[in-house]
C-alpha positions in Angstrom: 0.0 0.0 0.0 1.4 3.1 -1.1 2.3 5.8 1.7 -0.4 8.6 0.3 -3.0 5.8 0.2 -2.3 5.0 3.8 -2.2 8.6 4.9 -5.4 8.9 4.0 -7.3 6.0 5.6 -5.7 8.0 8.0 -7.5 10.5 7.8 -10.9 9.7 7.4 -10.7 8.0 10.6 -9.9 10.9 12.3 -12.8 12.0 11.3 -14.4 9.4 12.7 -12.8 9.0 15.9 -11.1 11.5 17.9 -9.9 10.2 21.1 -9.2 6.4 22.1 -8.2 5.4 25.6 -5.5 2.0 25.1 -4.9 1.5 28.4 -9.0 1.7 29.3 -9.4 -0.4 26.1 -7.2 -3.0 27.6 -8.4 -3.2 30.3 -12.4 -3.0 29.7 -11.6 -5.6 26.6 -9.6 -8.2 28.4 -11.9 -8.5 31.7 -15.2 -8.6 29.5 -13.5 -11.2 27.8 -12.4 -13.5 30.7 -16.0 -13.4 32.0 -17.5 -14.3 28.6 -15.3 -17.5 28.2 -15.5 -18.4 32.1 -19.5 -17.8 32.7 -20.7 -18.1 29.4 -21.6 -14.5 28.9 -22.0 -13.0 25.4 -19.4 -10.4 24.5 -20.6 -6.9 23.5 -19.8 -7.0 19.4 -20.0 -4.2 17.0 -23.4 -3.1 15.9 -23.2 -4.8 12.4 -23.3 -8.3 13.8 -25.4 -7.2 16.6 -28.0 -9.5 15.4 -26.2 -12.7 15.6 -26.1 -13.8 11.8 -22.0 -14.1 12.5 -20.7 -16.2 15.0 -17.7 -18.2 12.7 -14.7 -16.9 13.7 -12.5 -16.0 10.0 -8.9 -17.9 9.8 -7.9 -15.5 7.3 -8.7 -12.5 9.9 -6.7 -14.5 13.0 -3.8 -15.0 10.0 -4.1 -11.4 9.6 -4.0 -10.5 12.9 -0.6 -12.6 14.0 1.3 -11.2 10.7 0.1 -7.7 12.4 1.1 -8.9 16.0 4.7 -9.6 14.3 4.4 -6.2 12.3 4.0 -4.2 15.9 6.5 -5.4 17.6 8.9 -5.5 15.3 8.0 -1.7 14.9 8.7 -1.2 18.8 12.4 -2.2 18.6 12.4 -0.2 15.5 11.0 3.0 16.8 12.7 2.2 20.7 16.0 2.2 18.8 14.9 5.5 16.8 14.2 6.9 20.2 17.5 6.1 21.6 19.3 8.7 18.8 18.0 11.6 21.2 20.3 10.5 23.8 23.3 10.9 20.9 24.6 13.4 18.6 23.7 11.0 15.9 23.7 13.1 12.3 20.3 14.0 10.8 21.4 11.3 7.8 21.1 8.4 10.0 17.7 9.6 11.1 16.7 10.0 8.2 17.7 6.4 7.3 15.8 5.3 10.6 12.9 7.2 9.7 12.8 6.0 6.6 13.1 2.1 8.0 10.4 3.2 10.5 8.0 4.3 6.9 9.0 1.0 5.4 7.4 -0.7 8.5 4.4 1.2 9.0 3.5 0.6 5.3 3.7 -2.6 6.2 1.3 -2.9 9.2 -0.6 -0.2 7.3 -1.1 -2.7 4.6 -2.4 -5.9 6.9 -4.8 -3.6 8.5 -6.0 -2.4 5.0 -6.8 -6.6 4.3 -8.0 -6.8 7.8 -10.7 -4.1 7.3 -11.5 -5.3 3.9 -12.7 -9.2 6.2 -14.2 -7.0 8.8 -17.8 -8.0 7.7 -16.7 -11.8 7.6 -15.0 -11.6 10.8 -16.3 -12.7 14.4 -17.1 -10.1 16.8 -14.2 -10.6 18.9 -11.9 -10.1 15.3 -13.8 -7.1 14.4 -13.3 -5.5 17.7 -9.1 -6.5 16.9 -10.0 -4.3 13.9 -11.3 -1.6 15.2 -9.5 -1.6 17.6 -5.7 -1.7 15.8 -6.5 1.1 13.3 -6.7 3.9 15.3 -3.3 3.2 16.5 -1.8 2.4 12.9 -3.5 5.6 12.0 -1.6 7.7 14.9 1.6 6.0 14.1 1.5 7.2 10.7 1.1 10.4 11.1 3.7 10.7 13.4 6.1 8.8 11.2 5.1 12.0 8.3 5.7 14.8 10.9 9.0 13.2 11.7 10.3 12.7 8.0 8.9 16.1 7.6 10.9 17.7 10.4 13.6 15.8 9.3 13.7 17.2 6.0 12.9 20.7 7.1 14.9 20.9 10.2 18.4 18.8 9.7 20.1 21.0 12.1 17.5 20.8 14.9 16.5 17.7 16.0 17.3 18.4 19.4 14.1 20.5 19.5 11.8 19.3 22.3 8.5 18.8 19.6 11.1 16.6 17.4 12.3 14.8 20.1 8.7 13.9 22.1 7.5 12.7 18.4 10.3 9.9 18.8 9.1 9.2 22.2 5.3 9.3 21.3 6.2 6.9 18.6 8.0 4.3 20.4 5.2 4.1 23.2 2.5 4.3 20.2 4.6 1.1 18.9 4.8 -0.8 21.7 0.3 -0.1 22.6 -0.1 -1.8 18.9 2.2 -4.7 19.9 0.6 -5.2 23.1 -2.9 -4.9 22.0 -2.5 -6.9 18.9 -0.4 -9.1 21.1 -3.6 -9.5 23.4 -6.3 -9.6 21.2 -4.4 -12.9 19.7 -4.0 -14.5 22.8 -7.9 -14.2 23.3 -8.5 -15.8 20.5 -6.0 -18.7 20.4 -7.3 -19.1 24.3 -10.9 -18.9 23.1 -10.3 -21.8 20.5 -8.5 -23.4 23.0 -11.6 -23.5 25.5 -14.1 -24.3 22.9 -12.3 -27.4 22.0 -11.6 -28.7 25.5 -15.6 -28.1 25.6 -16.5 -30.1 22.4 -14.2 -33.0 23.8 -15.6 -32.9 27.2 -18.7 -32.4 25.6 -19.7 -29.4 28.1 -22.8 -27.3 26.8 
């Protein structure tokens, strides 16, 4: 997926959605989700499959969604290492190489969640939640990503200013939210599958 194209899912979700809590998210998300698989509560899903007619959880989605997990946190040593040029007196060429590397690799991601969003509708509730969930957060990252190559470009001398250097901080902790949330939402699901097998072999209703 080209950069522009990315860019600009960008954003029309910010359009759509100008604030999002992580740590909340996590929290809320996870919690509901214990008590669904443990008292046989239903999850809250999104309002398009409010009405039940989707249940099957989508392989290609949980494929999706582990190639993203992989994405994110090879992005967070990516963009920690980035961060670790403010403590240096690194030139601005090898940020811009690093910057660069960090464009290459939110293409990437950006590109999954483009597929992901595109099986949204097939997905299960719990996948389309992943989805909704991951975007917002791709989204951020590239923008941030554009300022800093921007900055970069504009500023080569003066990338110890305080704005430059809390966008390579905001980055690396925006980095390592995706690989944590990605990284939880697939252990719900491999630990859902998990439980509704044990259930169809012990035959437990």
């Amino acid at each position: 997926m080209e950069w522009a194209t990315f860019c600009k899912m960008r954003n029309t979700f910010e359009k759509e959605n100008k604030t999002l809590n992580l740590k909340t998210f996590r929290s809320v998300t996870l919690l509901g989700a214990a008590i669904a698989l443990v008292g046989g509560l239903p999850l809250a899903i999104p309002a398009a499959a409010a009405d039940g007619t989707r249940t099957q959880e989508s392989q290609e989605a949980s494929r999706l969604l582990r190639e993203a997990r992989t994405s994110a946190r090879k992005l967070a040593v990516t963009t920690d290492q980035f961060q670790s040029y403010t403590r240096s007196k690194l030139n601005w060429r090898t940020h811009t190489e690093k910057a660069h590397q960090v464009k290459t690799e939110v293409n990437a991601l950006g590109a999954t969640v483009q597929k992901l969003e595109a099986l949204k509708a097939e997905a299960a509730p719990w996948q389309q939640e992943a989805i909704q969930n991951i975007k917002p957060i791709a989204m951020e990252l590239a923008q941030n990503t554009e300022f800093v190559i921007q900055h970069i470009r504009d500023n080569p001398q003066h990338l110890s200013q305080a704005e430059y250097q809390e966008a390579l901080a905001n980055k690396s902790e925006l980095a390592s939210q995706l690989a944590e949330v990605t990284g939880d939402f697939v252990s719900y699901g491999e630990t859902k599958r998990t439980l509704e097998e044990l259930g169809t072999k012990l035959e437990v209703n």
